[in-house]
C-alpha positions in Angstrom: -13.1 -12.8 -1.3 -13.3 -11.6 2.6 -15.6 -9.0 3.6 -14.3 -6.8 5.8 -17.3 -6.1 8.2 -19.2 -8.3 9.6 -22.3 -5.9 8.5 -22.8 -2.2 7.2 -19.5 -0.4 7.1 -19.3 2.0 10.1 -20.5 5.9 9.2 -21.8 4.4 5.8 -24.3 6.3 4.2 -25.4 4.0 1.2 -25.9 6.9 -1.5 -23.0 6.4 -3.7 -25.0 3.8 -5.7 -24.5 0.2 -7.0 -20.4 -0.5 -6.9 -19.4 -0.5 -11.0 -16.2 -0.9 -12.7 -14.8 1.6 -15.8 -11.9 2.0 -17.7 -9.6 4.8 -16.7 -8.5 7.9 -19.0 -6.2 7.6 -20.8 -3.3 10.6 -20.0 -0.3 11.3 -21.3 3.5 11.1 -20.1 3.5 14.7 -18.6 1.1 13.3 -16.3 1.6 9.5 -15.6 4.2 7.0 -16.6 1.6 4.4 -17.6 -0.7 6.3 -20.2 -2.8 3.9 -21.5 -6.5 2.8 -19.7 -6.8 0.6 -17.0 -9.4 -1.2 -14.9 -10.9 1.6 -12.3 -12.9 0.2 -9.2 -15.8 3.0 -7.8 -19.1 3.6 -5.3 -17.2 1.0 -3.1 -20.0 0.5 0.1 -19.2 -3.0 1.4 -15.2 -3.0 1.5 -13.6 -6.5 0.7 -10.1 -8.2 0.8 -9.6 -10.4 -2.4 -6.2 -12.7 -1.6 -3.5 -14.0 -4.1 -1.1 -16.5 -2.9 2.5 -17.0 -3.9 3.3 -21.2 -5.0 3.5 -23.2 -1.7 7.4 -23.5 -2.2 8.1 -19.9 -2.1 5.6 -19.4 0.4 7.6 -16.5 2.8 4.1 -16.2 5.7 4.8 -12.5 4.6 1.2 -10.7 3.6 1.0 -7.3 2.6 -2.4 -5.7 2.4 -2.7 -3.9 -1.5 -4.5 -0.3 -0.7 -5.1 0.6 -4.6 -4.9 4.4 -5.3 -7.3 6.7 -7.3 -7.2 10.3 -4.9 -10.0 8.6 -2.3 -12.6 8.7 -5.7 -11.7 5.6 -7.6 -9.6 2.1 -7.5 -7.0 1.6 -10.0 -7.7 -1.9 -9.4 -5.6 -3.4 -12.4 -3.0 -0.6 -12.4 -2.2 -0.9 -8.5 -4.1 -3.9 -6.9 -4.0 -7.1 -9.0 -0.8 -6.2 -11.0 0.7 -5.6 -7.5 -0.2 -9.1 -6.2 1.5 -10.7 -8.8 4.6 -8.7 -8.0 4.2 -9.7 -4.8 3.2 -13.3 -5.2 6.5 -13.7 -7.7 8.7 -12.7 -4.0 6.8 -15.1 -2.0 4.5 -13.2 -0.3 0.5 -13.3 -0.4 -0.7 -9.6 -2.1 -4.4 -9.2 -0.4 -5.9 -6.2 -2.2 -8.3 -3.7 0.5 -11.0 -2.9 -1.6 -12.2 0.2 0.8 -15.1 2.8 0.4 -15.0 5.1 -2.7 -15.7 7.6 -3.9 -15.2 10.6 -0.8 -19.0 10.7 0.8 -20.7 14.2 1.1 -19.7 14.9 4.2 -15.8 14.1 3.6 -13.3 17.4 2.7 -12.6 17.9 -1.5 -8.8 18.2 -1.2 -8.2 16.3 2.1 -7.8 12.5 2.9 -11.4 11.2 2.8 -11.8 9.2 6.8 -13.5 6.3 6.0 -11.2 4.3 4.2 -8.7 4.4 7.3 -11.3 2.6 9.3 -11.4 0.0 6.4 -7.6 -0.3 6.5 -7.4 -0.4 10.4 -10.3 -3.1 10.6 -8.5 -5.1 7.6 -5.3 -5.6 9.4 -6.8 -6.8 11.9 -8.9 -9.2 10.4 -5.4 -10.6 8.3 -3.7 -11.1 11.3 -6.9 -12.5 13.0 -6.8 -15.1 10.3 -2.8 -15.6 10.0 -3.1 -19.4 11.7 -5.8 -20.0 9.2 -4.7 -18.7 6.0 -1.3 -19.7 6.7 0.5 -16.2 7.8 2.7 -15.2 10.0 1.2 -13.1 11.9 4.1 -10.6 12.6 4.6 -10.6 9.3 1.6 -8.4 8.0 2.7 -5.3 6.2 0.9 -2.8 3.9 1.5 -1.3 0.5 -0.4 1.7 -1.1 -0.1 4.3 -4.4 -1.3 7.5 -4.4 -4.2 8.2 -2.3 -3.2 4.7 -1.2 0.2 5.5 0.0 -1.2 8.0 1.7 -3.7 5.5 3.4 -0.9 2.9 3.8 1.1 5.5 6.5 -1.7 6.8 8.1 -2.7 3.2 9.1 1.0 2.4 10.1 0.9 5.7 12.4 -2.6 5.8 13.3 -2.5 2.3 15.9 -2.6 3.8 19.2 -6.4 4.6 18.5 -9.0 3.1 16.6 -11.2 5.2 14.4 -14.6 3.7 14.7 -15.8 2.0 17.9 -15.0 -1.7 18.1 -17.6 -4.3 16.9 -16.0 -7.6 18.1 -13.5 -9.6 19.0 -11.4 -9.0 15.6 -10.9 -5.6 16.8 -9.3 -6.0 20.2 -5.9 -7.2 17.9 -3.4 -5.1 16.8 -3.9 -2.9 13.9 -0.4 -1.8 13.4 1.4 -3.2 10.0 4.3 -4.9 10.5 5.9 -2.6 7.7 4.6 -0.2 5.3 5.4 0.9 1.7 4.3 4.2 0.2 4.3 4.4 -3.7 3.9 8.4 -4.8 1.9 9.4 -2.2 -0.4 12.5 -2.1 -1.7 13.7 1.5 1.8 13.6 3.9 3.0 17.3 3.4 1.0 20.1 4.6 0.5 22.8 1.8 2.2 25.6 3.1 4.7 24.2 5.5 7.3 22.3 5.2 6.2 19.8 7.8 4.1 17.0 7.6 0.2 16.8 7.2 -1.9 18.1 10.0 -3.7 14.6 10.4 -0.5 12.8 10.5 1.5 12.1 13.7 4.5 9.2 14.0 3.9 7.4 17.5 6.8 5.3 19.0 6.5 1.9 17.5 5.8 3.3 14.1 7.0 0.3 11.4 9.8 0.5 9.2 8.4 2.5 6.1 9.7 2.4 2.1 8.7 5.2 0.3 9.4 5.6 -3.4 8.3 8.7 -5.8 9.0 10.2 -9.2 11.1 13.6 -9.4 8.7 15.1 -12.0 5.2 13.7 -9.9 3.1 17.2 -10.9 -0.1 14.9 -9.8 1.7 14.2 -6.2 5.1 15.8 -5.9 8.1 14.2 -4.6 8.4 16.9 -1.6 5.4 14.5 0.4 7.9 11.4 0.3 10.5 13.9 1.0 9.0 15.3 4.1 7.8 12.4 5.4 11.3 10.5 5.1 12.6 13.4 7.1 9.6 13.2 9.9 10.6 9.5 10.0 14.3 10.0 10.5 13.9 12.5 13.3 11.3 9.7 15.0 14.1 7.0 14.7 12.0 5.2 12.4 14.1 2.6 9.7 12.8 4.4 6.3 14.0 4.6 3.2 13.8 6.5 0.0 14.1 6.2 -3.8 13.1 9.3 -6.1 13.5 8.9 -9.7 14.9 12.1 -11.9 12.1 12.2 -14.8 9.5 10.0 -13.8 6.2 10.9 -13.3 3.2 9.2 -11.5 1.4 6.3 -11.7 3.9 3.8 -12.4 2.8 1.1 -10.3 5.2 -2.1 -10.2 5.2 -2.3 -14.3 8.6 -2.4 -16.0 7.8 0.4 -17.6 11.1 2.1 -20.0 12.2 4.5 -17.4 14.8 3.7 -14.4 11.7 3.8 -11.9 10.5 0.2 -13.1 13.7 -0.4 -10.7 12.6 0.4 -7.6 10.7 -3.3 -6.9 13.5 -4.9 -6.7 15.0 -2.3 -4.3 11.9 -3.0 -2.2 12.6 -6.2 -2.7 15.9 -6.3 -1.0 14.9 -4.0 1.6 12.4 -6.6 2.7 14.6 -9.3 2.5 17.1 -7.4 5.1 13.9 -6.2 7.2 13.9 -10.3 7.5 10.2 -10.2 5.8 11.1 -12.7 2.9 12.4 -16.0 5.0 10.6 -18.6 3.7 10.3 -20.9 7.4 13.2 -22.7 6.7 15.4 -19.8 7.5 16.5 -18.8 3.8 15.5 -16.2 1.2 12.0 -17.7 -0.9 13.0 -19.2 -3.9 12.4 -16.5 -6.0 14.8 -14.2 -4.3 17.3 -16.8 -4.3 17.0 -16.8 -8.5 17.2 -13.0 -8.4 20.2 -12.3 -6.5 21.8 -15.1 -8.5 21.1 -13.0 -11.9 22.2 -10.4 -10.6 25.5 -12.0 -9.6 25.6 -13.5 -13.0 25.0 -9.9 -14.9 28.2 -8.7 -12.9 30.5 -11.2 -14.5 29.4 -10.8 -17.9 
């Protein structure tokens, strides 16, 4: 475990309490595609990065920073953090989970993204790629992936590098903070209420990263229209995007293979990092793991 700061978070209060772990409520499918409880992360004050690495032989140098969601109150740190790094890990690439600040603090909107958890992210990206020779990155090679609230936190970090949202405390900060790539699961937060447009806070900069954004048709918890709009802000930038939205599903699906055709979309974000050029392994070929995949998938065809 890394600590993101190298002392108190910037703008951090301390008055959420002593950070505590709980199960989630349980919902039903209406709601969420993954019902039962899961392992929630709150009164987060002193953000972390917690790393999982793929085996050494399917090692791509590809890291992608986990931002869990939980709408800016809560973690889902099972559900969308550790169960994410295992995805990841099985592709070759190291999952690092961004444990940021939760629950919102007093002075943060009800009903808008919460502030201080992009300054987490921004400073966290930087730190991984300050690292990269250390831990064995590549340091072009640093993307982000977020659900939810956490998608929502994923884009505005990928859009959001021009400018730094906190003053700069050392030399970690004078690198870059943009992600390499960015991949939104169901995110809340990217269309504004009454327009179709995207949110007021957001803007998309040249430069902005390739983005993969993925959401279920019947999302009532964050409806598909903020992948929707946000696809279409992206195409009109010139920015490489692409979309999956699956009829019936709902939210919360994470990278489970849940029974619905949703549990689908990791492998197309799979292959869509593989052509981005994000899962070489530094030989020059696909990681191991990819190679096995697209061989059962040739397979399935000739049965």
């Amino acid at each position: 475990m890394v600590t993101v700061w190298p002392g108190e978070a910037p703008e951090e209060p301390g008055t959420v309490g002593a950070e505590k772990t709980r199960p989630s409520p349980k919902s039903s499918r209406k709601y969420v595609e993954v019902t039962e409880s899961t392992t929630l992360v709150t009164n987060v004050t002193r953000p972390t990065l917690t790393i999982y690495r793929p085996p050494k032989d399917q090692d791509t140098g590809t890291a992608v920073l986990i931002c869990p969601g939980g709408g800016y109150w809560d973690l889902y740190w099972q559900l969308e953090g550790e169960e994410v790094a295992a995805w990841l890990n099985s592709i070759g690439v190291t999952g690092i989970i961004l444990k940021y600040r939760v629950p919102r603090r007093p002075d943060e909107v009800k009903g808008e993204p919460a502030r201080r958890p992009l300054q987490d992210a921004q400073r966290a990206v930087s730190l991984v790629r300050s690292k990269a020779g250390e831990w064995g990155l590549q340091p072009q090679q640093i993307g982000m992936i977020g659900f939810s609230a956490g998608g929502h936190l994923a884009i505005a970090t990928a859009t959001s590098f021009e400018k730094r949202t906190y003053a700069p405390v050392d030399d970690v900060d004078k690198i870059s903070c943009r992600p390499d790539f960015a991949i939104a699961a169901y995110s809340g937060y990217l269309k504004a209420k009454d327009k179709d447009e995207i949110a007021s806070g957001l803007r998309i900069p040249a430069g902005t990263p390739p983005i993969f954004l993925v959401h279920g048709g019947a999302d009532i918890i964050s409806p598909p229209e903020h992948s929707v709009t946000m696809f279409l802000a992206l195409q009109k930038a010139g920015v490489p995007t692409e979309l999956h939205i699956y009829a019936t599903a709902t939210h919360d699906f994470g990278v489970r293979p849940v029974n619905h055709p949703c549990a689908a979309w990791t492998q197309a974000c799979a292959n869509w990092l593989r052509y981005q050029g994000f899962l070489k392994t530094p030989g020059g070929g696909n990681s191991n793991s990819e190679v096995r995949n697209s061989k059962q998938i040739q397979n399935s065809k000739h049965e």
